[in-house]
C-alpha angles and dihedrals in degrees: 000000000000126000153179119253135147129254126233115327128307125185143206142192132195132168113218115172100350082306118132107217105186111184122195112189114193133172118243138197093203157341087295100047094057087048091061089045099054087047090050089051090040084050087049090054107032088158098048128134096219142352110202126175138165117197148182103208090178137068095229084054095232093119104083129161132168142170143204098191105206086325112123110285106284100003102102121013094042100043085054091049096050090059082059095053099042091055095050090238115156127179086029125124125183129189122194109195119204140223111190110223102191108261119096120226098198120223094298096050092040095057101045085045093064096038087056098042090050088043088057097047098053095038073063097058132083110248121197133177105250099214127177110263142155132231115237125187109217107200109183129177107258090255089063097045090097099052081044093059095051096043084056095059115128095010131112115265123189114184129348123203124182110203135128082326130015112266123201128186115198138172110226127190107251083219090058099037110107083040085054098050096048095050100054094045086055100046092046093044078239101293088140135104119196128187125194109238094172158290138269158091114334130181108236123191107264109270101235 
């Protein structure tokens, strides 16, 4: 089952009424990831107003969490976790940290505040479609490096090595794998030897 997910970290900043909304989006594997990652964000701002964060920590989206933290009910964590959700994200966390300015926005103002400010942090990550795949280590002979190489345009590899043969690591689609496979060997006459290294998640550039 494939999803959407975000890669590493991204951050955003935005000033509303003298307020100060910081958001921090990070991927997560699970529940305690995104943990670690909200403490990492609450150690960063000892002296905030507020931290507030949704998440979806699954891949089926059914773990969700959020927090107000000391905000109204439903005007900070939930409208943070409904950008998540609108835009189909799963193992993604966000945290927007407040300084207070001064100035107060009222519900209305303070929810549209945190949905924006998660809008714009994400709008600030690299998202890419996980998709099941399997590693595959590709080892050729040094005079058909350079028809490996172009066979190897455009697909995701992982790690090279030149040594006493060309070695080639590559994420494959699980889905694309027997097409893969016979491709190569007949681009290549055979001269190709693969080796199975694993299978497992990998973040694919989103298909447009």
């Amino acid at each position: 089952m494939s999803y959407i997910s975000i890669v590493g970290e991204a951050y955003s900043e935005k000033v509303i009424e003298k307020s100060r909304f910081l958001t921090y989006c990070a991927h997560v594997e699970d529940e305690e990831e995104a943990k670690a990652f909200l403490a990492r964000v609450r150690a960063l701002h000892p002296l905030a107003t507020h931290v507030c964060y949704g998440f979806v920590a699954d891949r089926p989206g059914n773990l969700q969490r959020f927090s107000d933290d000391g905000e109204p009910q439903g005007t900070a964590g939930m409208p943070i976790l409904n950008v998540i959700k609108a835009q189909k994200l799963v193992q993604t966390a966000v945290a927007v940290v407040r300084y207070f300015g001064g100035i107060k926005l009222g519900a209305g103002g303070l929810t549209r505040a945190y949905a924006s400010s998660a809008s714009e942090g994400l709008a600030a990550a690299e998202r890419r479609t996980y998709e099941p795949c399997v590693k595959l280590r590709i080892f050729v002979d040094y005079p058909q490096v350079n028809a490996a190489l172009r066979f190897l345009e455009g697909s995701e590899v992982l790690a090279r090595d030149y040594a006493a043969r060309a070695e080639f690591l590559v994420a494959v689609r699980s889905a694309a794998e027997e097409r893969f496979l016979a491709s190569l060997y007949d681009c290549l006459n055979g001269r190709v030897e693969t080796r199975e290294e694993g299978r497992c998640d990998y973040a694919f550039p989103a298909r447009s």
